[in-house]
C-alpha positions in Angstrom: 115.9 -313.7 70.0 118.0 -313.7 73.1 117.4 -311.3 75.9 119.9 -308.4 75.7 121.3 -307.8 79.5 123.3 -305.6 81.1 124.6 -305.1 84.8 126.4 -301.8 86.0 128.3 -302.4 89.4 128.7 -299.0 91.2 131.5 -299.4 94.2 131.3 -296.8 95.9 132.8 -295.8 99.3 129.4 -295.9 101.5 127.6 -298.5 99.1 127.5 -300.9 96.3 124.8 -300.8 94.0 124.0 -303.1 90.9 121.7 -302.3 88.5 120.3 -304.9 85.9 118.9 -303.4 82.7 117.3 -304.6 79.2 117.8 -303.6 77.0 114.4 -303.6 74.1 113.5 -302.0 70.9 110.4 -299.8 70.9 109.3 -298.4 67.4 112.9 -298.4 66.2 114.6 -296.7 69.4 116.2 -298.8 72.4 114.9 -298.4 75.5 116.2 -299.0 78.3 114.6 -300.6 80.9 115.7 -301.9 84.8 114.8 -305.2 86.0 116.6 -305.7 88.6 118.2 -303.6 91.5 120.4 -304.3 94.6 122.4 -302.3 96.9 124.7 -303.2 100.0 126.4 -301.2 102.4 130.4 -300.7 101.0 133.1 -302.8 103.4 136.3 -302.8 102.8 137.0 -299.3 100.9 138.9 -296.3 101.6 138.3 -293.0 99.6 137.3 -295.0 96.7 140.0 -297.9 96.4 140.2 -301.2 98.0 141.5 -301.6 101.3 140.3 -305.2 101.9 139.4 -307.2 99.2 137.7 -310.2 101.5 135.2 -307.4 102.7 134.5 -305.6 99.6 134.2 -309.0 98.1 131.4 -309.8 100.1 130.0 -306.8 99.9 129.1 -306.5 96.1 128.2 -310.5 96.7 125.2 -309.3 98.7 124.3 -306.4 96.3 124.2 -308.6 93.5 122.3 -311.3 95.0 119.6 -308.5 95.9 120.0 -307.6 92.2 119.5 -311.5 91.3 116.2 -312.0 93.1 114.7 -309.2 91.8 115.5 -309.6 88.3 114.9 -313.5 88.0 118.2 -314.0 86.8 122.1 -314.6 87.4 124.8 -312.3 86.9 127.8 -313.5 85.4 129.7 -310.5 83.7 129.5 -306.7 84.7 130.4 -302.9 83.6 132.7 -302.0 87.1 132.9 -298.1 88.0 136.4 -296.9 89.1 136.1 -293.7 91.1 137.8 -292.2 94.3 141.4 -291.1 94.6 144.2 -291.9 92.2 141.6 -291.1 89.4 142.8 -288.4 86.6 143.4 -287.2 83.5 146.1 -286.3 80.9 145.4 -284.3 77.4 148.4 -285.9 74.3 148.4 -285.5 71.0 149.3 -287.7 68.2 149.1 -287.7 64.9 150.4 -290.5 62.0 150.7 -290.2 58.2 147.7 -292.2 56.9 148.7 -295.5 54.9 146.2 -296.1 52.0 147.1 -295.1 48.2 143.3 -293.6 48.1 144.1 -291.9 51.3 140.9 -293.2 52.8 140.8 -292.7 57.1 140.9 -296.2 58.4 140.4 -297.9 61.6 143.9 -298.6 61.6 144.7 -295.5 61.3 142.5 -293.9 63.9 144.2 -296.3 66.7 147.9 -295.5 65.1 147.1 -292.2 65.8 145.8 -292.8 69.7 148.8 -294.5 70.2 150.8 -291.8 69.1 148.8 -289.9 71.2 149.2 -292.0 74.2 153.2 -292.5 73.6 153.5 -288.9 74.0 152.1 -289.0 77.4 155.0 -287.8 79.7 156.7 -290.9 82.0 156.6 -288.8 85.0 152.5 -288.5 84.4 152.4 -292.3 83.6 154.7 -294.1 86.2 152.3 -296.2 88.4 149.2 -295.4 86.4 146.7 -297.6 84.1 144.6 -295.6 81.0 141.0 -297.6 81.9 139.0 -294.5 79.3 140.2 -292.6 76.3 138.4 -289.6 74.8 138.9 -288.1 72.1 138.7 -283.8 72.1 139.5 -283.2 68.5 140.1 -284.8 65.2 142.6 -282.4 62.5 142.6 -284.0 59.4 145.5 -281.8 57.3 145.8 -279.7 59.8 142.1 -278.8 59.7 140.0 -279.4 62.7 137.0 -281.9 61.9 134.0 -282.0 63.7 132.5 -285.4 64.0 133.7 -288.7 62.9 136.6 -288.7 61.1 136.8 -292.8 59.7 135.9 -292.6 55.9 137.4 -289.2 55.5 140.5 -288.2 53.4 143.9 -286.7 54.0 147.3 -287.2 54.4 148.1 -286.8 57.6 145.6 -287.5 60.6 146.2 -285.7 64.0 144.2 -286.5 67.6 144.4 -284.9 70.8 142.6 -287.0 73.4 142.0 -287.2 77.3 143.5 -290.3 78.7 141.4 -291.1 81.9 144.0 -292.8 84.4 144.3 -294.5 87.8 146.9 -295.9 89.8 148.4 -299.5 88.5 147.9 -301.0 91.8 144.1 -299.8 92.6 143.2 -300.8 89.6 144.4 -304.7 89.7 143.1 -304.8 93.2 139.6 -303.7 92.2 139.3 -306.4 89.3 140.7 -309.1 91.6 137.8 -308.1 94.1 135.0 -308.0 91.6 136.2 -311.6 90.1 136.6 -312.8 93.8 132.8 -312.2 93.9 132.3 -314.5 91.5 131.7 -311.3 88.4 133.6 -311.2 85.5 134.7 -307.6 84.4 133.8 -306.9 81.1 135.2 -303.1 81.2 135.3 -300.4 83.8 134.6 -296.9 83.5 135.3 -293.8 85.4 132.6 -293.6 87.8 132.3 -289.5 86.7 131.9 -290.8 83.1 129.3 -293.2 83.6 127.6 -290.6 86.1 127.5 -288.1 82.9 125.7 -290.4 80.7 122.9 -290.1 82.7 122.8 -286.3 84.4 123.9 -283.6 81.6 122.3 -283.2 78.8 123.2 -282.6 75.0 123.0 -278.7 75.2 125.1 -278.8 78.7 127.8 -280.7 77.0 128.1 -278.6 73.5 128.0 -274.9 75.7 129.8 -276.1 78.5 128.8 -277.4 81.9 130.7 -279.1 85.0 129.6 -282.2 86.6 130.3 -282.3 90.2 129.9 -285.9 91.8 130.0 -285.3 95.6 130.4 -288.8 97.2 130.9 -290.3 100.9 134.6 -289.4 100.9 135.4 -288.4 97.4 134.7 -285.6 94.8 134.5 -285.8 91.5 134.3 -283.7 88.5 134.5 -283.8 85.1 133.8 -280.5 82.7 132.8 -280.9 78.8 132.8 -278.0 76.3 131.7 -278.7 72.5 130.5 -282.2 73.1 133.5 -283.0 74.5 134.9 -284.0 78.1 138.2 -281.8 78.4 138.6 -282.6 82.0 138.4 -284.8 85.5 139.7 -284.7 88.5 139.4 -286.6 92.1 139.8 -284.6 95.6 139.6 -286.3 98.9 136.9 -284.9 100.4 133.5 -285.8 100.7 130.3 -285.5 102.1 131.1 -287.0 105.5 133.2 -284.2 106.1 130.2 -282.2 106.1 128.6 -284.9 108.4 131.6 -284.3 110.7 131.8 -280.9 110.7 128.1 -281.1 111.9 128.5 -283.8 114.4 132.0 -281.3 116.0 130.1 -277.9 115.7 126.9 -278.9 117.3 128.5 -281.6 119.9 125.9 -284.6 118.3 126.7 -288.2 117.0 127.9 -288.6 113.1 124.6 -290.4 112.7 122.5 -287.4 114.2 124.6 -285.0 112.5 124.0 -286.7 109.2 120.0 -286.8 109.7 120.5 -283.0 110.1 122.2 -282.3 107.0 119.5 -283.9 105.3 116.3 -283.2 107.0 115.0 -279.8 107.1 112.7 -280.8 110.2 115.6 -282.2 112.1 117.4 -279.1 111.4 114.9 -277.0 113.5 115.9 -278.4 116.6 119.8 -276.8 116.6 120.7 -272.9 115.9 120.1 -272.2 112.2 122.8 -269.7 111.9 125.8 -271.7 113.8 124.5 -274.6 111.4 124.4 -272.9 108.1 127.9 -271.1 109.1 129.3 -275.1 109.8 127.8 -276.1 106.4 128.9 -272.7 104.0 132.6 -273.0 105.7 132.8 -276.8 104.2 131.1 -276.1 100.6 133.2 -272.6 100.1 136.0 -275.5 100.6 134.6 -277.6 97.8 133.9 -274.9 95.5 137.1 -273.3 96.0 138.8 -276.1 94.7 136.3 -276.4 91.9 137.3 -273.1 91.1 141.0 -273.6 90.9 140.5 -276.2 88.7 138.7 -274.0 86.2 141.1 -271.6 86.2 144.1 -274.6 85.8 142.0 -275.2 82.9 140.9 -271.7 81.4 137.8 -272.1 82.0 136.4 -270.8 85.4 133.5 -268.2 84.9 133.4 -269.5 81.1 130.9 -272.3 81.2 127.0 -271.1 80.3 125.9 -274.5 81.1 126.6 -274.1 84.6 127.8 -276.7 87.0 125.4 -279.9 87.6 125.8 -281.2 91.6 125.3 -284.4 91.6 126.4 -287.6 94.5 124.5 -287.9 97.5 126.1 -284.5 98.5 123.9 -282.9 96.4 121.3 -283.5 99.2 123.1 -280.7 101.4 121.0 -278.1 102.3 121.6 -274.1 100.5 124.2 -276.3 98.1 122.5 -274.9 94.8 122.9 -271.4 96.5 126.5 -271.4 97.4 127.7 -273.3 94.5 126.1 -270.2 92.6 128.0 -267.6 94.8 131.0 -269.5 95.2 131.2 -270.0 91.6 129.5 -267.0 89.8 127.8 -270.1 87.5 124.3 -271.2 87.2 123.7 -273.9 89.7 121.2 -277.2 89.8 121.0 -280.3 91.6 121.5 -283.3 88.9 118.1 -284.7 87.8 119.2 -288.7 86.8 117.4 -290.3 83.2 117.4 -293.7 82.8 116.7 -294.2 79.0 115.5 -292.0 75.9 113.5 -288.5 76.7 109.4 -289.5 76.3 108.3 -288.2 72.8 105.3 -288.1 74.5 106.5 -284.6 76.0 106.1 -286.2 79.5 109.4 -285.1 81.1 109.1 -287.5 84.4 109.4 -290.2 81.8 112.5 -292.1 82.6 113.6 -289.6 85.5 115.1 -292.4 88.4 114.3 -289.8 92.0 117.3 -291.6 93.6 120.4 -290.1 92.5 122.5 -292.2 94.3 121.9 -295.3 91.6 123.0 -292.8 88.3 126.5 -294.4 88.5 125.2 -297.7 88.2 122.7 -296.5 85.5 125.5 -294.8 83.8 127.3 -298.5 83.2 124.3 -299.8 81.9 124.0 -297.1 79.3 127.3 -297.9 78.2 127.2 -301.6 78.0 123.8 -301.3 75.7 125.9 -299.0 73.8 128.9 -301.3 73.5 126.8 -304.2 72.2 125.5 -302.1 69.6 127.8 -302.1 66.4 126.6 -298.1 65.0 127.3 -296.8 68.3 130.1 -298.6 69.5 132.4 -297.1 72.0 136.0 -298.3 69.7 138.2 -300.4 71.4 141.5 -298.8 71.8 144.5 -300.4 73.4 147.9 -298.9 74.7 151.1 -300.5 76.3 149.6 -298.8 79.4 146.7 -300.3 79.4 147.9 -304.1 79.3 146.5 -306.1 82.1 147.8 -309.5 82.4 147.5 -310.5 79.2 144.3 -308.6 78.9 143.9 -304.9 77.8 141.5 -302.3 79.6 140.2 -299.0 78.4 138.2 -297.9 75.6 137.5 -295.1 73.5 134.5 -293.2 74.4 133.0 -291.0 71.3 130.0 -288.9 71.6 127.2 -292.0 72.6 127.4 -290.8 76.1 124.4 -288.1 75.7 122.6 -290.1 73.3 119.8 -291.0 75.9 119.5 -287.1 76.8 117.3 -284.6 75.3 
């Protein structure tokens, strides 16, 4: 039987990393399991997009040779992350009359219906933009709300309202042409916050309600889910080396000092603890507020008992769990990253990766085993903004994404 394989490629602002997974079959259950691992430093890249393709280009070329050696093997076709700004989100319904005489739910009904969906998407949101991930919130079959999967079912008249994950046209053509430039085929890409989620919240934090907060180099990310469901994302500009700099400006040290402080507690006893903590709170109470005004765009600030989940290599800030609490009036944790199923054995360190800078490229990995597999396949769904060259991008993602999660 042939090797099942899988590469994630995570390009991110500071670094690229590649993950190579296997996928194997334990007692029934897939488990997956790394083989292979490389990481480079990022070149070429601005806030998340691609500002010189040459560099960036050689820069996942590295990453994946790293990968290569470790694993024993060559990479030839990847899952690519898309993260950074011009990343977003629109919520459209659609609904379509269903077609057989039995009034059986078919497949072809289920896309007629996510077109409709995505055709009612207003030309002022879409001008410029690609859909690269579709999700779907809710399912009304007769005008009643269904819970679950909907193919199979009977009714008249099928209705979906879905998330349509977006990114400028331009950002996106340039990040394929860069990842093929390296010699990788794209086989999909997915919203780096989406990926990120398949690995960091659980099943409970995604049916009560939770945020996920991805604080990167220069970006930051978050997406919310309420009943199983992702409901929103959003991209700000801002990152964790605005902290660095705030640092390196109130204490009059170098960027790569400053950074050293933010992260080590024994470097930070060599500067004034209350000028540094002031530096520090200033910035977060900037990321949080934001947070919060996205909630409350949304309905749903002060309304999520799962909390929000900090996650990036932001998280690492010192007092971040504490002011995201204040700031937010939510429960607060740093994101723990899992990297295949939760141990029966009742071990929780079982699959837990320390590193959460690599859940991004885990993340794709989940999502490629769960692409290959035909009972929990992802859909393909195409729309006229989604055509690329011939070639469509995006795909319906259903509720596989916590599958791995206890």
């Amino acid at each position: 039987m042939a090797r099942q394989i899988v590469v994630g490629i995570d390009i991110g602002t500071s670094q690229i990393k590649v993950v190579i997974a296997e996928r194997l079959v334990e007692h029934g259950h897939t488990v997956p399991k790394i083989i292979g691992t490389g990481s480079n430093e990022s070149r070429g890249l601005f806030r998340g997009y691609i500002a010189s393709p040459t560099e960036a280009a050689r820069s996942i070329e590295i990453a994946v040779e790293r990968a290569e050696k470790m694993a024993g093997i060559k990479v030839r076709r990847a899952y690519v992350s898309f993260g950074g700004i011009g990343l977003g989100s629109v919520i459209a319904s659609g609904s379509v009359i269903i077609s057989r005489a039995d009034l059986e739910i078919t497949e072809r009904d289920i896309s007629l219906a996510f077109e409709a969906a995505e055709a009612a998407i207003p030309h002022a949101t879409s001008i410029n933009k690609r859909i690269i991930n579709t999700v779907p919130i809710e399912y009304k079959i007769d005008g009643k709300t269904v819970w679950g999967q909907v193919l199979g079912l009977k009714a008249q008249k099928l209705e979906v309202r879905a998330l349509f994950i977006t990114c400028l046209e331009n950002h996106l053509t340039d990040l394929i042409s860069t990842v093929e430039k390296a010699g990788i085929e794209v086989i999909d890409v997915v919203a780096s916050p989406v990926a990120l989620s398949c690995v960091t919240l659980s099943k409970k934090q995604k049916r009560v309600g939770s945020i996920l907060a991805d604080i990167g180099a220069e970006t930051l990310s978050i997406v919310v889910f309420e009943n199983n469901n992702l409901i929103s994302l959003e991209v700000f500009p801002i990152g964790a080396s605005d902290i660095t700099n705030d640092i390196a400006l109130g204490l009059k040290i170098s960027p790569e000092e400053a950074e050293k402080v933010k992260l080590d507690s024994g470097r930070r006893m060599a500067y004034p603890r209350k000028k540094l903590e002031e530096i520090v709170r200033a910035r977060l109470d900037d990321y949080f507020e934001l947070i919060e005004t996205h909630l409350k765009s949304i309905g749903r600030n002060a309304l999520l008992p799962g909390g929000i989940i900090i996650a990036g290599g932001g998280a690492a800030t010192f007092d971040i769990k504490n002011i995201a609490e204040s700031s937010l009036k939510l429960p607060s944790q740093v994101a723990e990253v899992y990297f295949g199923p939760p141990a029966r054995t009742g071990n929780t360190t079982e699959g837990k990766i320390k590193d959460r800078t690599w859940a991004v490229a885990c993340g794709l990995s989940i999502v490629g085993f769960n692409m290959d597999d035909e009972q929990r396949s992802l859909g393909i769904r195409n729309g006229s903004l989604i055509t690329e060259g011939g070639r469509r991008w995006g795909r319906v993602i259903s509720r596989w994404i916590s599958q791995f999660l206890p």
